[in-house]
N, C-alpha and C positions, 0 to 999 in steps of 0.2 A: 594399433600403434599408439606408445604413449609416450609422453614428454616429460621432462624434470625441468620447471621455470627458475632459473638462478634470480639472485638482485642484482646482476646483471652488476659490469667494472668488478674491480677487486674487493673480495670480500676478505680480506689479511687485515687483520687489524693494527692501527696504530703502533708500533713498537720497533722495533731491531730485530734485526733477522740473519741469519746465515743464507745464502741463495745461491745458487747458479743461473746464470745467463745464458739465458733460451734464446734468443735471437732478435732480432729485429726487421720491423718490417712494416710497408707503406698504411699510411689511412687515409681516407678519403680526405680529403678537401674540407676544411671546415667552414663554412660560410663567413665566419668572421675573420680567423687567422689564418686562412691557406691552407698548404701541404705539410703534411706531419708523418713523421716515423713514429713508432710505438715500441718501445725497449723493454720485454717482457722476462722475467726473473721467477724461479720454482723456486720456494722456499724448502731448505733442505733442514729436518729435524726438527722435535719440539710439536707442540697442539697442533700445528698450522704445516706440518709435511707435505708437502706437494702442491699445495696450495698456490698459485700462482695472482702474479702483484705484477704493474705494469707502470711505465709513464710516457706521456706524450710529448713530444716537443714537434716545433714547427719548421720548416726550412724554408721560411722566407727572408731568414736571414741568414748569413754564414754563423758557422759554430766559433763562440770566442770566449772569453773565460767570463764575461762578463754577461752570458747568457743561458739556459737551461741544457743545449744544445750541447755547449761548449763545457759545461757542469760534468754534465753523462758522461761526454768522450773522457772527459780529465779521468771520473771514477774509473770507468772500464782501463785504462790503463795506465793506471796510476800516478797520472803527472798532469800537471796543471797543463791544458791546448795552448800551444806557443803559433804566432800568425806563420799560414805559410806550411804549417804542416799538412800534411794528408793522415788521415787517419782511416785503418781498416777495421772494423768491430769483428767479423767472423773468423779469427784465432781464438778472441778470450769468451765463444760459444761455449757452454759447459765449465767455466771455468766458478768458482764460489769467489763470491764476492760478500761484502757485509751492505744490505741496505736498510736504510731507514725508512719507514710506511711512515705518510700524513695525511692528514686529508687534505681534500681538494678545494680549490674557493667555492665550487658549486654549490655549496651549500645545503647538500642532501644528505651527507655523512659518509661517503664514498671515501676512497683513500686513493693514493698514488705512490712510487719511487716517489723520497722526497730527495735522499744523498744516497751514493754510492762509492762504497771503499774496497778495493783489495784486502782481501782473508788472510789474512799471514797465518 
């Protein structure tokens, strides 16, 4: 039996992308900032086809505009998070979105979702 070692996190590099939205889904527990979902995106077209880009955010706070959380939802559908709403993500699954890849603070050269826009 044999294996293919990735570098492991997203290897999309830095840049703009056309994407759809794969879904979303729990991560472990971080030692320093809690519970976090992971918002996972297949870049659609161009060097980097299929390619998959991710970003993490935490839920030890409510999502609000003024936080990463709150950022995502806004992108996913297209409007700034207003308090008090509910927000469902598994409609806009599949759907193409525009996001932008940055790196991460970590400081190893890894990348993340940095923004997320609807594809008109």
């Amino acid at each position: 039996m044999q294996f293919t070692v990735s570098a492991g996190g997203s290897t999309v590099p830095i840049g703009m992308y056309k994407a759809t939205f794969a879904g979303v889904e729990e991560t472990p527990p971080h030692p320093e900032y809690g519970k976090g979902v992971k918002f996972s995106f297949k870049v659609v077209g161009g060097e980097h086809d299929g390619e998959e880009t991710s970003c993490i955010c935490g839920l030890e706070k409510m999502a609000s505009p003024k936080n990463r959380l709150g950022r995502v939802l806004g992108g996913l559908t297209g409007e700034p998070v207003q308090p008090g709403q509910t927000i469902s993500v598994e409609q806009q699954v599949g759907k193409t979105f525009l996001i932008q890849v940055e790196l991460t603070s970590a400081g190893n050269g890894s990348t993340r979702v940095g923004t997320i826009m609807p594809a008109f």
